[in-house]
C-alpha positions in Angstrom: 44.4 -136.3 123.1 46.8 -134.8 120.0 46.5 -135.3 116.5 49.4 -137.2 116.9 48.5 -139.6 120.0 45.5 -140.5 117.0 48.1 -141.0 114.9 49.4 -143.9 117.3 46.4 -146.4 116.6 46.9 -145.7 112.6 46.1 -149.3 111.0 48.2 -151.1 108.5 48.9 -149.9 105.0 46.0 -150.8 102.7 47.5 -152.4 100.0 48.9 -155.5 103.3 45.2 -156.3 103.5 44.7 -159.9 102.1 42.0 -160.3 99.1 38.6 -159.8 100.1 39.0 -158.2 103.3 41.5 -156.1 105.7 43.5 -158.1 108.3 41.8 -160.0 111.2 43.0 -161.7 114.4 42.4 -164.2 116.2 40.3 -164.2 119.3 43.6 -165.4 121.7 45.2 -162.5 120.2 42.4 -159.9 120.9 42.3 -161.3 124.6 46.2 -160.6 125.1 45.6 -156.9 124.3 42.4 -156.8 126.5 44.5 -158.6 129.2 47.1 -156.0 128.8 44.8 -153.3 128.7 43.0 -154.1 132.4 46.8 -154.3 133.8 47.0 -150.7 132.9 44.1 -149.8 134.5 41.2 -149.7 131.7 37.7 -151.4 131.7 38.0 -153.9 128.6 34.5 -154.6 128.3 33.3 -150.9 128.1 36.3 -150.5 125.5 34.6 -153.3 123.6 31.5 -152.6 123.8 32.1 -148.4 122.6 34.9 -149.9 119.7 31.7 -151.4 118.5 33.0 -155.2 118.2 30.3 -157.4 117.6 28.3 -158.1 120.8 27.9 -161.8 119.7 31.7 -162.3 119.5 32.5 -165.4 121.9 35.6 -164.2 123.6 36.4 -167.9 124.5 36.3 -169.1 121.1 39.9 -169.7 119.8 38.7 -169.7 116.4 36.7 -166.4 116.2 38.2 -163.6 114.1 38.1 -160.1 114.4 39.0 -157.5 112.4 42.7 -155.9 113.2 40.4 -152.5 112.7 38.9 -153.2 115.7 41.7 -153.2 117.6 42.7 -150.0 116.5 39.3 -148.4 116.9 39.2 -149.7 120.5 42.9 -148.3 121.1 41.9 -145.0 119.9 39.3 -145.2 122.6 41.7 -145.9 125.4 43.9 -143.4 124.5 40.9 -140.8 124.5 39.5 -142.0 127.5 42.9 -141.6 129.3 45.8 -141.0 127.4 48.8 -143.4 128.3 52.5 -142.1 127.0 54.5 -145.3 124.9 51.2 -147.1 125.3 52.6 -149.2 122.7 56.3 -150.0 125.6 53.3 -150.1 128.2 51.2 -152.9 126.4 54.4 -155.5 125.9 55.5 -154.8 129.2 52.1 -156.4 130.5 52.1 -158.9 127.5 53.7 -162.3 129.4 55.2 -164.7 127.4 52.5 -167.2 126.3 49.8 -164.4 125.8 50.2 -165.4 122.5 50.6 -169.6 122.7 51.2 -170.6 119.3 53.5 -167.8 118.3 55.4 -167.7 121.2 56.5 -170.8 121.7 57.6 -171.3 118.4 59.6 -168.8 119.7 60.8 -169.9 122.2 61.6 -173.7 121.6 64.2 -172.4 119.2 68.0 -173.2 119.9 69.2 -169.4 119.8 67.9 -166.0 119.4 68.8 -165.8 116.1 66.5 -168.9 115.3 64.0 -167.7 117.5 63.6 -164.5 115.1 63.3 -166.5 112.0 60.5 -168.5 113.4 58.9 -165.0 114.4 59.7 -163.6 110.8 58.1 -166.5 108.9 55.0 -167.1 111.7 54.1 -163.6 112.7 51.4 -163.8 110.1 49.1 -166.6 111.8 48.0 -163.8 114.5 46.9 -161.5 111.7 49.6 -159.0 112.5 50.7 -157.4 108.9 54.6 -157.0 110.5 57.4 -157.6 108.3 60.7 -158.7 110.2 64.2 -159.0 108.4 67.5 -159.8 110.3 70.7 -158.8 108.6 74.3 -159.4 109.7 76.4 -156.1 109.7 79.8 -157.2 111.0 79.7 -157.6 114.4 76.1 -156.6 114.5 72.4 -158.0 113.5 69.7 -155.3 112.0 66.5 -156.2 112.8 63.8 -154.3 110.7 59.9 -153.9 111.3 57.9 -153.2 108.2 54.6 -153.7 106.5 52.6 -151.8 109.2 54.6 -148.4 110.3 51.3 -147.4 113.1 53.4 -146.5 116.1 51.6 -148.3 118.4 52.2 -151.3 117.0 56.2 -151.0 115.9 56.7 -149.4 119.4 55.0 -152.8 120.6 56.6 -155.1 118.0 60.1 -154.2 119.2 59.7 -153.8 122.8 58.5 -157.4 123.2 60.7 -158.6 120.9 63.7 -157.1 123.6 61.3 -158.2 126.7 60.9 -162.0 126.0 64.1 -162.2 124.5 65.4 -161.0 127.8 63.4 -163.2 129.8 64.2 -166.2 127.4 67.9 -165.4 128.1 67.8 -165.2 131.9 68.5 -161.1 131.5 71.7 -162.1 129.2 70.0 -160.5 125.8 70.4 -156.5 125.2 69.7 -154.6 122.3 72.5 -152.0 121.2 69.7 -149.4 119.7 66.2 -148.5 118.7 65.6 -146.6 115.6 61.5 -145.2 115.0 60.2 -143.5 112.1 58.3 -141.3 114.9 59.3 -139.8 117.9 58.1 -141.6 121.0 56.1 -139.6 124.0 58.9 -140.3 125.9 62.6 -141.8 124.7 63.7 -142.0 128.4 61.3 -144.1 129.3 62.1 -146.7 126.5 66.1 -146.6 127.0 65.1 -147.3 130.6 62.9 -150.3 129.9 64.6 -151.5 127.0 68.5 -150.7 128.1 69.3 -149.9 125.0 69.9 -146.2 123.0 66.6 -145.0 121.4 66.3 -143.2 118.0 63.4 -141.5 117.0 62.4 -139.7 113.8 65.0 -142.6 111.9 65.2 -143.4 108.6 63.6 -147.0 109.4 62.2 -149.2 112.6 64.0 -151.7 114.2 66.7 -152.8 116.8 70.0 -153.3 116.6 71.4 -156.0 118.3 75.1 -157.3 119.0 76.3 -160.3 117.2 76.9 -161.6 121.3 72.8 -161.9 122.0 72.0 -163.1 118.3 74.0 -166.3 119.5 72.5 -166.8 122.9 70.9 -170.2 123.4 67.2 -169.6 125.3 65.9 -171.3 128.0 62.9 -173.4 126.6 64.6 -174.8 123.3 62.7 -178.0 122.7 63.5 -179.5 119.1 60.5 -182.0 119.5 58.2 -179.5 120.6 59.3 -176.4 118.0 58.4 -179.5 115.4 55.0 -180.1 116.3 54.2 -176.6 116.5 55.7 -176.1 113.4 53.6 -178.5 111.6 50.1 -176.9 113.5 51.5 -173.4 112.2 52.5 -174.6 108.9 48.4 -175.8 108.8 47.2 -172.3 109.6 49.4 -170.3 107.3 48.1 -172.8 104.5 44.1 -171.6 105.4 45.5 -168.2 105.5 44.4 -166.0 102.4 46.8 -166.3 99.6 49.0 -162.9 98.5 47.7 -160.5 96.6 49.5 -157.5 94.6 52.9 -157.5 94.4 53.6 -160.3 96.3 51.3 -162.8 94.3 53.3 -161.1 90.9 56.6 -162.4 92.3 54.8 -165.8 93.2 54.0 -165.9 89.9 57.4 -165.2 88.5 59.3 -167.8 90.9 56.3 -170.3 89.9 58.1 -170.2 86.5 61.9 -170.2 87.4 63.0 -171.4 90.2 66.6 -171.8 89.4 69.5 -169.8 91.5 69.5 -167.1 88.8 66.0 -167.0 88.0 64.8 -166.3 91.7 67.3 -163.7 92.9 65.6 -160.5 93.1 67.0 -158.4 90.9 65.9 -161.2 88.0 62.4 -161.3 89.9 62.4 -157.4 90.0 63.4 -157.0 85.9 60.7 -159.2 84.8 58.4 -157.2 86.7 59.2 -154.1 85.4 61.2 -152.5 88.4 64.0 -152.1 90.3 65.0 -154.4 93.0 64.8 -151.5 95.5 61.1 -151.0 94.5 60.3 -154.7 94.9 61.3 -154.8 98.1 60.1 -151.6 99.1 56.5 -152.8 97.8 56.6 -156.1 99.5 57.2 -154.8 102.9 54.3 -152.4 102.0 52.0 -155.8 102.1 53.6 -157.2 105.3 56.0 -159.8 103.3 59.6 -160.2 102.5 60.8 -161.7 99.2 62.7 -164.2 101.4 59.8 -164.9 102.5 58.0 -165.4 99.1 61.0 -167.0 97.4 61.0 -169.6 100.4 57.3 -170.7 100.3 57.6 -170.9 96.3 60.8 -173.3 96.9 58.8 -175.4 99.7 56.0 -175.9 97.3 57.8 -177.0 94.4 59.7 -179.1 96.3 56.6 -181.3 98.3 55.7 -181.0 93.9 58.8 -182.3 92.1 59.1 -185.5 95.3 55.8 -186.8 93.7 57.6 -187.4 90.3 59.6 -190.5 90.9 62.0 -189.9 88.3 63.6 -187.2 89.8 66.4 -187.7 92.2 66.3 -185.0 95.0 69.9 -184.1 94.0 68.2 -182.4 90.7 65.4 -181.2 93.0 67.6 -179.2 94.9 68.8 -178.0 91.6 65.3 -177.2 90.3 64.1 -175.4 93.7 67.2 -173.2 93.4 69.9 -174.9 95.6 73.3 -175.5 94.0 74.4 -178.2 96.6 72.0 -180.7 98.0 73.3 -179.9 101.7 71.4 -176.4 101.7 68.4 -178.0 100.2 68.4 -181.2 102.7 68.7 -178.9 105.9 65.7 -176.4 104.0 63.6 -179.0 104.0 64.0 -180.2 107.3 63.0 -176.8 108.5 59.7 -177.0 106.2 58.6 -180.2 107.2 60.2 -182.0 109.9 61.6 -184.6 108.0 63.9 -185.7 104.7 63.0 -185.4 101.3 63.6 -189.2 101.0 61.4 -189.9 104.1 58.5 -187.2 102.4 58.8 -189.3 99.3 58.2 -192.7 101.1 55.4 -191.1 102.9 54.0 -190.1 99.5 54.5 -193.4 98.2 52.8 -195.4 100.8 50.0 -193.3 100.7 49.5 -193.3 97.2 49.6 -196.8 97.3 47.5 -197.1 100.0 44.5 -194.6 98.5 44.6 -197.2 95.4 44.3 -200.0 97.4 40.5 -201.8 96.7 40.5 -202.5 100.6 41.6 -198.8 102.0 
């Protein structure tokens, strides 16, 4: 194998490893590749057992972890053993939808693609994957950028399943307009054949571009009752997750104390840390995080915070979290907790009540 086939199974930048640690998956996740893996023809147990995972790892248990190195030390392996071109295209193409449960059908109970990818923007971390995606309208177009861990392998995988199961979830209707890689791909063909679409390599950034006709497109499984109750189980998860570190725990910091609509845009967040936007946002998709993404959990904490003060009517709560009309804010929260601010507060209330009560 080349120097550069090594270079496919490269982990995640340092400096996105949590506190304490570098990144870890969960067992359901490590099974998906190993799945993947016997489709195209390896042995997953001898991979295993040479990566050097722990021999008392229960496979079955959906709460094990493992250490994202390991995948990328038993990847290495299979590309030694027998050296598969795009195994990054190959593994997504023999990833079904469900491999991974949770993620996926967060995914896919969405309304539209466009939702769909938010939900895989702001859940992507509960399978221990240190990705970064952004979507950004560009006139008749959507960019849709992969960050925070540039390995090959795994942007080559990120984006071929994102085009695969958004395919499938649109009966064959989605299409992507272009593939842009920082690397060059064994084989571009062999990508614009799978994926339909144009493939850049050696680009100035990873991502697809897709037309603004498939961002709209409603999928098959949208469930509004179901995308809930997932959401609530993933919203559980991301809380036991390790908090951020580096940058991204600065800029927690900084929204912590100002909240308001001018205090939390980025180039405000940026001066008072003693850069340039560009920088900050550079070094947050370093760690794995947008400041969307950052400026949206500090805003969904504060506001669960400020509906436990009775005093304060949630028009001024949507002022202090940042939100200039209480629309934006109402429809926010809905999407962080499946329910009102005024029906949160009662909720509060009673059980406040209730935990004060001599016979609870």
């Amino acid at each position: 194998m080349t120097a550069r086939a090594n270079s496919l199974t490269g982990s995640a930048n340092p400096s996105s490893a949590p506190a304490g640690g570098r990144w870890s998956m969960a067992m359901t996740d490590l099974r998906a590749f190993l799945a993947a893996l016997g489709q195209l023809g390896y042995d997953a147990e001898s991979l295993l057992a040479a990566a050097s995972v722990p021999g008392d790892l229960d496979l079955a248990d959906p709460d094990a972890r493992v250490s994202c190195d390991a995948l990328g030390a038993l990847l290495s392996l299979a590309q030694r053993q027998r050296f598969t071109p795009n195994i990054g295209l190959e593994l997504a193409r023999c990833t079904p939808f469900g491999a991974y449960p949770l993620l996926d059908y967060l995914v896919g109970s969405s309304e539209t693609v466009e939702k769909g990818v938010e939900q895989l923007a702001r859940y992507l971390r509960i399978i221990g994957n240190p990705t970064n995606i952004t979507s950004r309208q560009e006139t008749d177009v959507v960019r849709i950028e992969i960050s925070g861990n540039d390995a090959p392998v795994n942007v080559d995988y990120s984006a071929s399943l994102i085009v695969l199961h958004f395919r499938a979830e649109t009966d064959g209707r989605f299409t992507a307009v272009s593939l842009h890689l920082r690397h060059r791909p064994d084989d571009a063909d062999a990508f614009a054949r799978v994926l339909g679409c144009e493939v850049n390599g050696a680009a100035s950034w990873n991502g697809l571009i897709v037309p603004m006709e498939s961002w709209r497109l409603p999928l098959r499984r949208r469930d509004s009752l179901l995308r809930r109750l997932l959401e609530s189980q993933a919203d559980q998860i991301l809380a036991r997750l390790p908090q951020r570190t580096g940058v991204a725990e600065q800029v927690q910091r900084a929204l912590a104390a100002d909240l308001s609509a001018a205090g939390a845009r980025i180039e405000s967040v940026a001066r008072r840390l003693a850069m340039s936007a560009r920088t900050l946002q550079r070094r947050l998709a370093d760690e794995g995080v947008s400041f969307q993404q950052v400026l949206d959990a500090a805003r969904r904490e504060a506001a669960a915070r400020y509906l436990e003060e009775p005093t304060l009517a949630t028009s001024e709560i949507a002022y202090l979290v940042g939100y200039s009309e209480p629309a934006p804010f109402h429809r926010a929260f809905k999407r962080w907790y499946a329910t009102t601010p005024e029906t949160f507060r009662k909720r509060h209330d009673v059980g406040n009540r209730n935990s004060r009560s001599p016979n609870s």
